[in-house]
C-alpha positions as CSV (number, residue, x, y, z in Angstrom):
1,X,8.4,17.4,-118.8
2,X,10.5,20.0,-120.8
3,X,8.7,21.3,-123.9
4,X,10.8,20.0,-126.2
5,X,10.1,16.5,-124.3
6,X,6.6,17.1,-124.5
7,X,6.7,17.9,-128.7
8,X,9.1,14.7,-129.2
9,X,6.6,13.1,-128.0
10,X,3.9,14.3,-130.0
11,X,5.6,13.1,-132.7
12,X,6.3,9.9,-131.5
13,X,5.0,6.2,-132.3
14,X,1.9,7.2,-130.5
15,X,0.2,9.2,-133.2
16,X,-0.9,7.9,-136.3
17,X,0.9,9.8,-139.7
18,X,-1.1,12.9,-141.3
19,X,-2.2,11.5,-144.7
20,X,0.5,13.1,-146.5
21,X,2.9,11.5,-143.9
22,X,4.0,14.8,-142.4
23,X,2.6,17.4,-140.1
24,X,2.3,20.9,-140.1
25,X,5.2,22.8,-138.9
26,X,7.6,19.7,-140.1
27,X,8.3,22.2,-143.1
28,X,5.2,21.6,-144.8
29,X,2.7,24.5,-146.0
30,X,-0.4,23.6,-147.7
31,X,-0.6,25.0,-151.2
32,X,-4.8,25.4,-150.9
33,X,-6.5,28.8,-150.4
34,X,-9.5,30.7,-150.4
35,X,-11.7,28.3,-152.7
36,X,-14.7,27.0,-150.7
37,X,-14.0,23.5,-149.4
38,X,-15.9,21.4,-151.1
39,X,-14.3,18.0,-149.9
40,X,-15.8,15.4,-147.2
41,X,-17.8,17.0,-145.0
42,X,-17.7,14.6,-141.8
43,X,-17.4,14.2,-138.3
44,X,-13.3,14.7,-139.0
45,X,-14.0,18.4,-140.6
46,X,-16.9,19.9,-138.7
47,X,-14.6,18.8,-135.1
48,X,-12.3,20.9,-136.8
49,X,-13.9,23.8,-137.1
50,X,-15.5,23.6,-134.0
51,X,-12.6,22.8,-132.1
52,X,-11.0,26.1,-133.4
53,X,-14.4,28.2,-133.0
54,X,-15.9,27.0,-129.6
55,X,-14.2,26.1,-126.2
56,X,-14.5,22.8,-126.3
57,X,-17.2,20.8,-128.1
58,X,-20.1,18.8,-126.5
59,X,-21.3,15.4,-128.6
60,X,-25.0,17.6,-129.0
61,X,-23.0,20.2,-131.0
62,X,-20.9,17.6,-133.2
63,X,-24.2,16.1,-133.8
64,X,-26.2,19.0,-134.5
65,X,-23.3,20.5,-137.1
66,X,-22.0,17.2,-138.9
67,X,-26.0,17.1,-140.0
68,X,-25.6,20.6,-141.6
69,X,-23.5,21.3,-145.2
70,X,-20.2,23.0,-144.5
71,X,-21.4,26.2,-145.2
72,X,-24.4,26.1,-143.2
73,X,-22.4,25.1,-140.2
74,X,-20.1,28.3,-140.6
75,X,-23.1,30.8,-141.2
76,X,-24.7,29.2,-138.1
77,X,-21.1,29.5,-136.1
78,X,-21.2,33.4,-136.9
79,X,-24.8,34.2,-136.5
80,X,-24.2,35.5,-133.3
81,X,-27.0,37.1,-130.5
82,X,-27.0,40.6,-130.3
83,X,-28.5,40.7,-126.9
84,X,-26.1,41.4,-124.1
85,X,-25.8,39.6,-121.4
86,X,-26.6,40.4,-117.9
87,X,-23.8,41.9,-116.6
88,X,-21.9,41.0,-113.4
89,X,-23.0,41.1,-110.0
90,X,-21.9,41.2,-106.3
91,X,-21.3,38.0,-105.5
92,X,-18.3,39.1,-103.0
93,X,-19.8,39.8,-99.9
94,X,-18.7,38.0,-96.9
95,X,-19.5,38.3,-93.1
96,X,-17.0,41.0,-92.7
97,X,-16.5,42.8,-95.7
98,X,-20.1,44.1,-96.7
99,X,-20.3,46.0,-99.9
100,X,-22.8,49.0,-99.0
101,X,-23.5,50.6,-102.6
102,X,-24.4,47.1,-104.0
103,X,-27.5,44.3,-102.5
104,X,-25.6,41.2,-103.0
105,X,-27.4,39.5,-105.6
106,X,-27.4,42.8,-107.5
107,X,-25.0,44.1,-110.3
108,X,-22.6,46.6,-109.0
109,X,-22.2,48.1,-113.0
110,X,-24.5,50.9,-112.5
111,X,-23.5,51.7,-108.5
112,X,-20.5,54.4,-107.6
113,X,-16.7,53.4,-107.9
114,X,-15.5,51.9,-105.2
115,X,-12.0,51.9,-104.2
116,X,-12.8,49.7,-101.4
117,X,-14.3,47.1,-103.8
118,X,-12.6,47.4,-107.1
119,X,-10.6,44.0,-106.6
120,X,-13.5,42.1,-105.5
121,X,-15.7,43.6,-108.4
122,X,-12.7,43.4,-110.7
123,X,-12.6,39.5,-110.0
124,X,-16.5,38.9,-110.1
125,X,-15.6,40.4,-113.6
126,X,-13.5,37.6,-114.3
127,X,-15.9,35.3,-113.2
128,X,-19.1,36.3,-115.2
129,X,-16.6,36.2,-118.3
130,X,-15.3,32.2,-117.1
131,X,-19.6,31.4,-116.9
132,X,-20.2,33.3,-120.7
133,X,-17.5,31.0,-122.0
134,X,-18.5,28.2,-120.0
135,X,-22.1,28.3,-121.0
136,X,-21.7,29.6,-124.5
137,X,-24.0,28.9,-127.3
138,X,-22.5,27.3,-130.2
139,X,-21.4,30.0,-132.0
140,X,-18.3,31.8,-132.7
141,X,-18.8,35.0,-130.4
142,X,-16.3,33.9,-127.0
143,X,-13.6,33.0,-129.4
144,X,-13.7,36.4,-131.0
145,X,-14.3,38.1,-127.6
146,X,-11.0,36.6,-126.5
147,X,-9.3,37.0,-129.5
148,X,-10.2,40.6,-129.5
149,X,-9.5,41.0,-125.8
150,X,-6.3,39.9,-126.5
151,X,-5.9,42.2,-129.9
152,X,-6.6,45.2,-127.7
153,X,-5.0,43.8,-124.5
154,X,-5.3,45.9,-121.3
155,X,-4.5,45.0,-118.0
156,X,-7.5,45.2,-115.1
157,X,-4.4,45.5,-112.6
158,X,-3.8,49.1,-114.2
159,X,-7.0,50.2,-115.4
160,X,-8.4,49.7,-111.8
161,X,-11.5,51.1,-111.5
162,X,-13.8,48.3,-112.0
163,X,-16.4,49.7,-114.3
164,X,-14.0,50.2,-117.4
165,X,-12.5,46.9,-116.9
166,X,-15.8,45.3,-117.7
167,X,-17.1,48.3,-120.0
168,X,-14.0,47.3,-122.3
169,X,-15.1,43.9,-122.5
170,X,-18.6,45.2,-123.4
171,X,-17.2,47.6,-126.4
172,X,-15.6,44.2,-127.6
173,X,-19.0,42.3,-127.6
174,X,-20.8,44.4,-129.2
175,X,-18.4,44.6,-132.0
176,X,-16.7,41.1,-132.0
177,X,-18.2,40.2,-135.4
178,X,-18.8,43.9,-136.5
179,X,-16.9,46.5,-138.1
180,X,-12.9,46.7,-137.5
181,X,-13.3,50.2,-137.9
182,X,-15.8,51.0,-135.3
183,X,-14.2,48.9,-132.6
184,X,-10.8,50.9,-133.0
185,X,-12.9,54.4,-132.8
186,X,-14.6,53.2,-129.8
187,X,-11.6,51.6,-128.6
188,X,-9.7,54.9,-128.8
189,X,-11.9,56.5,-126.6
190,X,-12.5,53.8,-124.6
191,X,-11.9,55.0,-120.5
192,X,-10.8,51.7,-120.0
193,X,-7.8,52.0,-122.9
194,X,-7.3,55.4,-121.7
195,X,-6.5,54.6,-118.4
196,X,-4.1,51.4,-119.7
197,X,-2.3,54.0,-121.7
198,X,-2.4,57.0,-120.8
199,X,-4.6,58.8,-122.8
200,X,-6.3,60.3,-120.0
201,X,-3.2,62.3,-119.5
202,X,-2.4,63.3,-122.8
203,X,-2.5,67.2,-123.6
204,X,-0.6,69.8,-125.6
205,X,1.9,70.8,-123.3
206,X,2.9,67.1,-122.1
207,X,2.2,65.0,-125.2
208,X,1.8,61.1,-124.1
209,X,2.8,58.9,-127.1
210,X,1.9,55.7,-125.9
211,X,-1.4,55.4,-127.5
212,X,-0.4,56.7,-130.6
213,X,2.0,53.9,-131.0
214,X,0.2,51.3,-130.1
215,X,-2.4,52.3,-132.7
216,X,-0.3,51.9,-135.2
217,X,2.4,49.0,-134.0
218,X,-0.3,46.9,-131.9
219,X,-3.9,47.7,-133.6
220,X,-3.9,48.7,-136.7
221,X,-1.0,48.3,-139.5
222,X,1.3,46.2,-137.5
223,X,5.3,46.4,-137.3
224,X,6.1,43.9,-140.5
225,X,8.6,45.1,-142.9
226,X,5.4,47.1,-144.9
227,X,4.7,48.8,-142.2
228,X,6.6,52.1,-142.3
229,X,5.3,54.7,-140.1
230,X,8.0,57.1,-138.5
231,X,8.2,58.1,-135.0
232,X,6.8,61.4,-136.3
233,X,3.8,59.5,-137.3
234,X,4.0,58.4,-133.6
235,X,4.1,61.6,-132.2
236,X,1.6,63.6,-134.4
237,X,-0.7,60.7,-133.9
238,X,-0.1,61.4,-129.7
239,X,-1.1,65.2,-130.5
240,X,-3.8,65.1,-132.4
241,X,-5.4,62.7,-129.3
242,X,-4.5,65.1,-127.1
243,X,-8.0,66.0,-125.0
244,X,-9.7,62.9,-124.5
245,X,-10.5,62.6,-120.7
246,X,-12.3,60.6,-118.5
247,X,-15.6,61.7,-115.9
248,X,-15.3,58.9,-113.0
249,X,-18.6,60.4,-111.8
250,X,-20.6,59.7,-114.7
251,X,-18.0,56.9,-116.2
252,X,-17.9,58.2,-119.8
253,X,-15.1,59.6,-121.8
254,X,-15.0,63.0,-122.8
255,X,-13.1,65.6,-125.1
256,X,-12.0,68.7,-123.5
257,X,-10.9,71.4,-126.0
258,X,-8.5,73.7,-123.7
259,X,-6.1,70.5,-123.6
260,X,-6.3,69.8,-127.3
261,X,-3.1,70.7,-129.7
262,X,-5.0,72.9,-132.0
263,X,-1.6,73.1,-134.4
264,X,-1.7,71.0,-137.9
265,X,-0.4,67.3,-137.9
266,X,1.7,66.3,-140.8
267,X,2.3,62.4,-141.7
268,X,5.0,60.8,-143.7
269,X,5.0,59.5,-147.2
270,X,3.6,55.9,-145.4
271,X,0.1,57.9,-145.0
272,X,0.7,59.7,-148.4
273,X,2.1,62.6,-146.4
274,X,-1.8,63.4,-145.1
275,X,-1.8,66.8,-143.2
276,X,-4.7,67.1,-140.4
277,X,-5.5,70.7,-139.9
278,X,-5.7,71.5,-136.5
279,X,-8.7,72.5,-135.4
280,X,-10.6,74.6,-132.4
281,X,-13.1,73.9,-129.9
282,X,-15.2,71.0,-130.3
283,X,-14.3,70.2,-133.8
284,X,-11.0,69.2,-131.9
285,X,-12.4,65.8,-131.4
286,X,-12.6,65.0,-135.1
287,X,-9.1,64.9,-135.7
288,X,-9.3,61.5,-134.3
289,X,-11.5,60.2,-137.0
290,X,-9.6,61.7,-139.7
291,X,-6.4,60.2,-138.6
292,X,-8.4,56.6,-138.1
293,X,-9.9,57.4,-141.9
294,X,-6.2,58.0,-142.7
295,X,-4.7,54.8,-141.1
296,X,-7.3,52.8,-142.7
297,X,-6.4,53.8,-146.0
298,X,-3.4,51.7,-145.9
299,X,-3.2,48.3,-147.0
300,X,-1.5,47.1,-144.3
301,X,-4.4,47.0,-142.0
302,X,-6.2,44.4,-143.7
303,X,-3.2,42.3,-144.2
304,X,-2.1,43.0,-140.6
305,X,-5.5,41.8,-138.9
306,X,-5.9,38.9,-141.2
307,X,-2.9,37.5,-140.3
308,X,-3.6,37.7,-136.4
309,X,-6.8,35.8,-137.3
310,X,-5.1,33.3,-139.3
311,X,-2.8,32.6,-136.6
312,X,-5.4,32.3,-134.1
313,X,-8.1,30.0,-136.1
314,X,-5.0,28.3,-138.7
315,X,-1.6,28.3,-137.5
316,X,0.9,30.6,-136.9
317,X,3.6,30.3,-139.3
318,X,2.7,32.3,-142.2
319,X,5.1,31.8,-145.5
320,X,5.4,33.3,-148.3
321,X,2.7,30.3,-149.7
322,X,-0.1,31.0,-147.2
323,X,0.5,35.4,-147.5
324,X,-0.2,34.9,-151.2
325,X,-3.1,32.1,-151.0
326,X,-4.8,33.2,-148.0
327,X,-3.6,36.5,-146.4
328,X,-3.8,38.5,-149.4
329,X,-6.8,37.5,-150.9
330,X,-8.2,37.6,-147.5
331,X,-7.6,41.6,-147.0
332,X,-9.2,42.0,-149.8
333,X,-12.2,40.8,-149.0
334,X,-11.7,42.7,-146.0
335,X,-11.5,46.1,-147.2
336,X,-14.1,45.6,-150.3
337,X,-16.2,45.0,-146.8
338,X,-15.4,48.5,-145.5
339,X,-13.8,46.2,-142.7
340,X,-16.6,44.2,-141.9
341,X,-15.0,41.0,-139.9
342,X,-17.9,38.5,-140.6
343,X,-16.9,38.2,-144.0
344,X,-13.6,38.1,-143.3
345,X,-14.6,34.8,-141.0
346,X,-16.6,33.5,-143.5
347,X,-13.9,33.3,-146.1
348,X,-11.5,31.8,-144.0
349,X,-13.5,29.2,-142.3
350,X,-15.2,27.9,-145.7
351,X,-12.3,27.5,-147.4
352,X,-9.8,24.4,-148.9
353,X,-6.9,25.9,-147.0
354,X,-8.8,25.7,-143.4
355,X,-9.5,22.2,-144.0
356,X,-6.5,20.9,-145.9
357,X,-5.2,18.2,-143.4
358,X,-2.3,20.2,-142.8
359,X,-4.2,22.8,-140.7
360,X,-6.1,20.2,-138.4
361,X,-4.1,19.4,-135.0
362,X,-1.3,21.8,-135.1
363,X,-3.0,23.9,-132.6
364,X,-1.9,24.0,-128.5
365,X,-4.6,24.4,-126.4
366,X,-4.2,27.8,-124.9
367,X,-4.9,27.8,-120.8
368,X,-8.5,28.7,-121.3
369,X,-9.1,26.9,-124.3
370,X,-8.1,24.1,-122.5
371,X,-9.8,24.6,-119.0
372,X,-13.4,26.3,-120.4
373,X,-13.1,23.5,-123.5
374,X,-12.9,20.7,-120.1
375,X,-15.6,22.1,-118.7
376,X,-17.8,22.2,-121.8
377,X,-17.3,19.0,-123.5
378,X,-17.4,17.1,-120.4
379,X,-20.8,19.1,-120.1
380,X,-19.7,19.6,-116.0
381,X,-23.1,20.9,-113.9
382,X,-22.3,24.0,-112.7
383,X,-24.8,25.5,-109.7
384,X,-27.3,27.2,-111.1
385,X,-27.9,31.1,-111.9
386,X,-29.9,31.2,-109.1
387,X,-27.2,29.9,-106.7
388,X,-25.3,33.3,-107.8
389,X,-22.9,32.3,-104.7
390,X,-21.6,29.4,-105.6
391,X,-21.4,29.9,-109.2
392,X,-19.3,33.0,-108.8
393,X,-17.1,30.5,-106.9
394,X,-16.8,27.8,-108.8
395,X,-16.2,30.3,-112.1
396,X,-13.1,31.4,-110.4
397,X,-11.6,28.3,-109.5
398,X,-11.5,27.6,-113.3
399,X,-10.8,30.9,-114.1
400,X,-8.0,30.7,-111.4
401,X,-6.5,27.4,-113.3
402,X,-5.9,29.4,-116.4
403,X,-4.6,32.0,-115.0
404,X,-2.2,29.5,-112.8
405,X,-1.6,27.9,-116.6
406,X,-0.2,32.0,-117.5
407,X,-3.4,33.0,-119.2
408,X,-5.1,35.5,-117.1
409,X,-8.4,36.7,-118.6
410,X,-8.7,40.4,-117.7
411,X,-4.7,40.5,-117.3
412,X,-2.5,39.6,-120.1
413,X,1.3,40.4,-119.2
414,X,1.7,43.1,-121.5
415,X,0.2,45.8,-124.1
416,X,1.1,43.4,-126.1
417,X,-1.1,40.8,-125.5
418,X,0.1,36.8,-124.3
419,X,3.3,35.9,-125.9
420,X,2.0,32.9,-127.1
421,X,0.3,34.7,-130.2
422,X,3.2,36.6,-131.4
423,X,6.6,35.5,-129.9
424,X,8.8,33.9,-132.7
425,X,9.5,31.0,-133.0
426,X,7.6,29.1,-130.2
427,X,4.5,30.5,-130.5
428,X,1.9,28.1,-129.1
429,X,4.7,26.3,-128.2
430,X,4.9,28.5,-124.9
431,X,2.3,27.2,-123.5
432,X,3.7,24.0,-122.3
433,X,6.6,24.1,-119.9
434,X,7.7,21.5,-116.6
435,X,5.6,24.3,-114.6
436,X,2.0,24.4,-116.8
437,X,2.0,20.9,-117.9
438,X,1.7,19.3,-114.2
439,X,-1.0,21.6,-113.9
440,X,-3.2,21.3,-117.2
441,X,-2.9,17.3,-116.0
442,X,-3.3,18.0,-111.7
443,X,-6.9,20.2,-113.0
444,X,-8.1,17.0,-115.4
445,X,-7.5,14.2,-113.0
446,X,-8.8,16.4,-110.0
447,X,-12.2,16.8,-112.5
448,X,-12.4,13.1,-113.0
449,X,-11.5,11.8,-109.6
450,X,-12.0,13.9,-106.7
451,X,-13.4,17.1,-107.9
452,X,-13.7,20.8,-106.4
453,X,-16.1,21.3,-103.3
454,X,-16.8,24.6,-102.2
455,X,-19.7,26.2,-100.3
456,X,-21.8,22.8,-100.7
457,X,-21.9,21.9,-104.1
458,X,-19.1,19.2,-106.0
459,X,-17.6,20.4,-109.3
460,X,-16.9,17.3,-110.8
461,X,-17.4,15.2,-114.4
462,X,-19.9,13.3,-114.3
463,X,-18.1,10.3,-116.1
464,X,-21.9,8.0,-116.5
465,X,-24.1,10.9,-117.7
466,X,-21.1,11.9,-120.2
467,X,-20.8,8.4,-121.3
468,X,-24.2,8.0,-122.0
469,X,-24.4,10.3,-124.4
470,X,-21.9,8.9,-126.9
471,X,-23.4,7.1,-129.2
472,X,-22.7,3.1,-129.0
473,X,-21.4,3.2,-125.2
474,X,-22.3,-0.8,-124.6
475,X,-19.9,-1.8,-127.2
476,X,-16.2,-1.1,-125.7
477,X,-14.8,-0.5,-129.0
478,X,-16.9,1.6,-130.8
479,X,-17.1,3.6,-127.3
480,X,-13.8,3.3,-127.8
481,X,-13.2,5.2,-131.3
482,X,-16.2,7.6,-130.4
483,X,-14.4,8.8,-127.4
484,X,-11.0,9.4,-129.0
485,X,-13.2,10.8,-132.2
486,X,-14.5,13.7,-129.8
487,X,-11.3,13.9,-127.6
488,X,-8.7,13.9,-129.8
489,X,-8.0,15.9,-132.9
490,X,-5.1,13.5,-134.4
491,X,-6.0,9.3,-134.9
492,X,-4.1,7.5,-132.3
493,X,-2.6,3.3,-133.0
494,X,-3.8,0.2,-132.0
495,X,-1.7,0.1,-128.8
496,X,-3.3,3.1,-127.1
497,X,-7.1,1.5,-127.7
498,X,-5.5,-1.8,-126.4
499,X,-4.9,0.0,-122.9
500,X,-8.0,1.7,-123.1
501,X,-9.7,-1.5,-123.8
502,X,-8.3,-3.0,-121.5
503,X,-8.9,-1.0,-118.7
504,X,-12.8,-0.8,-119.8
505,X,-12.7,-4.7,-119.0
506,X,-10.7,-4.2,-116.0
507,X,-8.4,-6.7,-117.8
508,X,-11.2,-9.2,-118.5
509,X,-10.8,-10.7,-122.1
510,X,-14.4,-11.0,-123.5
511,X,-16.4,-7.7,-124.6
512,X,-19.1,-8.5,-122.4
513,X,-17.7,-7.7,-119.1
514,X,-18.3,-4.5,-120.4
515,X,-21.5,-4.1,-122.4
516,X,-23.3,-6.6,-119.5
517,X,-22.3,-3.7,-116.8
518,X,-22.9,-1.0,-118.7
519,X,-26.5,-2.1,-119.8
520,X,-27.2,-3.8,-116.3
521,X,-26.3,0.1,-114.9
522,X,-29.0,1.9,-118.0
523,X,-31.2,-0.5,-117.0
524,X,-31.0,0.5,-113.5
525,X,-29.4,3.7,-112.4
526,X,-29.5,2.6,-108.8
527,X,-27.8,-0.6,-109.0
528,X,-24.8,0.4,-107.2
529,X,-22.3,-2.8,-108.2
530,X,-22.6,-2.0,-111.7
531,X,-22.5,1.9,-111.2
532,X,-19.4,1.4,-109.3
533,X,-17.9,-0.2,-111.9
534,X,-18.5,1.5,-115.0
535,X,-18.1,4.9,-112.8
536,X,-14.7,3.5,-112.1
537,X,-13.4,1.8,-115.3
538,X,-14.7,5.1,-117.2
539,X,-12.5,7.5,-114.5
540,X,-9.3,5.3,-115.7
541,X,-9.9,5.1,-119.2
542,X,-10.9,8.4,-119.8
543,X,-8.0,9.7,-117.6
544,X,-5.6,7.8,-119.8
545,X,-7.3,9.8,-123.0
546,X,-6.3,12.9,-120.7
547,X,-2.9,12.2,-120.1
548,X,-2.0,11.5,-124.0
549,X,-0.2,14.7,-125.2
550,X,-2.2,14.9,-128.0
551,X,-5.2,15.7,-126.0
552,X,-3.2,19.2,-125.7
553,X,-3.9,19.8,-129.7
554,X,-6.6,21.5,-130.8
């Protein structure tokens, strides 16, 4: 299917009309903006919200947040841990190929770069990230880690050495919900960033200017017509980072004077013609904060990053409506903060303009929101910590999936981050194409059917013990209505929970045929007749939900 197929028929008979008859992106903006919602608060809004803050959502977490207020639910969305998690291990060992710095079993974080294993570590990196999102609490923290990952995009192909790869992800954890500030200072010095663009080799005789300009077009004020720093901002920005290095033995940055431009800096009338004095020695190092200071003294920060999260929890066409109701008022709430982000979340995710029914379904799944979210709110069993092996394995194969789909944790295509976030006008729209659709489809009907066995132990849905914990699953149609409430962000029409019905029944007329089996099967989990045929009836009608296009919106 084409992707202009595949929107057609989105739009088609099958779907139900928004309540003001049109959707978003048909040319309608809503007018709403920061005021705190304070509509119904139902099982329609809080799937909202945690459709666009969690990868996928389980019936315990619909439950558990359609019973809080609004607010509540949001405050307990970004009240996020500040433990860390255990970091990754070697789980790459095989009868040949015997890592000898690292027990497998044991995290490799803390053991000597190896050149010999950087790819295998490098991948079991992708794989502890897969499990965190996988087995994420319900809060907002994976979204922003991705969201973040994908702000500051580097590539693990080019960074290499494994440690930085999965250090970079760490500096973006800690701060995911932090200060916007701190995460570009750390992020500036960051070996991992270094390495991705050069800063590493940066120095006062060779000047490298691709980190100063991605500070300033990528990270911090944006390229919008505002935005008018010169390409002698760009290069005074490359010398005054001139210095930074990396220690691979230690695997720490570092500043080292002797290759620092000691000469003054001057900026243009964007950054209110700021000079930085150059300075000697060790006090080389603070130039960088005084030219972060500077940068963040320009409004177009706020308004820069607030309109990246808009895009990535709203939609992404921003008009001249939304930019005055939400993405002004929103940076300044942003830099009254000091660039705090929580409040910044807060604000957006408690207000009218989030849940005005123009901003609910006019999301694409992204590749990982839609693989991790399959995993999750099917609630598939995974093997267990313990089985280290075969959890690695089966973390990968998702991971895999995604990146098979052209979203490559640890690897987006470009400095840039994926297109899908920024390329006018398709946008999400580039997710779906004849190549990813087949596949987003081949990975759910593989889950329902047949699975992934590897090592011993079947990935696979669990179609009963998913069933069963929807509430009213002996009636067919309120089963019905329940699973397309928790599937599907947009109502569907009579037609589609006809087929779905119908195949419940297995074409029998009377409701019964249904609620006898299902109750005759909870009644006795080893009655194989009626197992057998809820097990199958479930796979098919459940497979149809899949299939729907609208099961792609989030």
């Amino acid at each position: 299917m084409q992707r202009r197929d595949f929107f057609k028929q989105l739009t088609s008979t099958v779907l139900a009309p928004a309540p003001t008859g049109k959707g978003r992106g048909l040319g309608n903006t809503p007018n709403t903006g920061l005021n705190q919602y304070t509509g119904t608060w139902g099982k329609a809004q809080a799937l909202h919200l945690l459709r666009r803050t969690l990868f996928g959502v389980k019936q315990s977490e619909l439950d558990t947040f359609k019973a809080m207020s609004m607010s509540n639910a949001v405050d307990a969305l970004l009240n996020v841990s500040t433990t860390q998690p255990s970091p990754p291990i070697n789980a790459y060992n095989t009868p040949t190929a015997i890592d000898p710095d690292v027990p497998e079993g044991q995290t490799w974080v803390n053991s000597p770069i190896s050149p010999l294993y950087n790819f295998q570590r490098r991948r079991s990196v992708k794989g502890w990230w897969t499990g965190l999102m996988i087995n994420q609490d319900s809060t907002i923290l994976e979204k922003m880690v991705l969201f973040w990952h994908n702000h500051f995009s580097t590539e693990s192909d080019t960074i290499q050495i494994e440690h930085y790869v999965y250090e970079n992800n760490v500096l973006i954890r800690k701060n995911a919900l932090g200060n916007f500030k701190t995460l570009v200072k750390g992020m500036t010095i960051d070996p991992g960033m270094l390495r991705y663009l050069n800063g590493y080799l940066n120095t006062k005789t060779a000047p490298d200017e691709n980190y100063g300009r991605e500070l300033q077009e990528l990270f911090t004020v944006g390229k919008g017509k505002d935005s008018k720093y010169t390409e002698d901002d760009v290069k005074a920005a490359a010398k005054i980072l001139t210095g930074w290095r990396i220690d691979n033995a230690n695997r720490i940055s570092f500043f080292d004077q002797t290759k620092h431009d000691t000469g003054n800096k001057q900026f243009s009338s964007f950054y209110n013609n700021t000079l930085i004095t150059g300075k000697t020695g060790s006090n080389g190092a603070n130039e960088t904060d005084e030219m972060i200071t500077m940068i963040f003294q320009q409004n177009e920060v706020a308004k820069y990053i607030c309109r990246k999260l808009y895009r990535w929890f709203v939609y992404y066409d921003i008009d001249a409506t939304v930019e005055t109701n939400v993405i002004e008022p929103l940076a300044v709430i942003f830099r009254n903060s000091n660039y705090d982000i929580k409040p910044v979340l807060s604000a957006l995710l408690k207000s009218e303009h989030f849940y005005d029914t123009l901003s609910m379904a006019c999301h694409i799944k992204s590749p990982l929101d839609f693989s991790i979210g399959f995993c999750r709110q099917f609630e598939m069993p995974f093997p267990q910590p313990s089985d280290y092996l075969n959890s690695y394995t089966h973390w990968q194969y998702i991971q895999a999936f995604a990146a098979v789909m052209q979203q490559d944790s640890c690897d987006p295509p470009n400095v840039a981050g994926w297109p899908a976030y920024y390329q006018e006008p398709q946008y999400y729209e580039i997710w779906i194409n004849s190549d990813t659709l087949p596949k987003r489809m081949g990975l759910a009907t593989a889950m329902i059917y047949t699975g992934y066995t590897r090592g011993g132990y079947k990935l696979i849905v669990d179609v009963l013990a998913f069933t069963a914990k929807i509430p009213n699953a002996s009636n067919p149609n309120t089963l019905i209505d329940n699973l397309l409430e928790l599937l599907m962000p947009r109502t569907v029409d009579a037609a589609v929970k006809y087929i779905l019905k119908a195949a419940l029944l297995n074409g029998q007329a009377q409701d019964y045929y249904w609620t006898d089996a299902w109750n005759a099967y909870v009644a006795n989990n080893n009655d194989t007749v009626n197992k057998n045929y809820c097990t199958n009836q479930l796979r098919l009608a459940i497979s149809y939900i899949l299939n729907l296009a609208e099961f792609q919106l989030n």
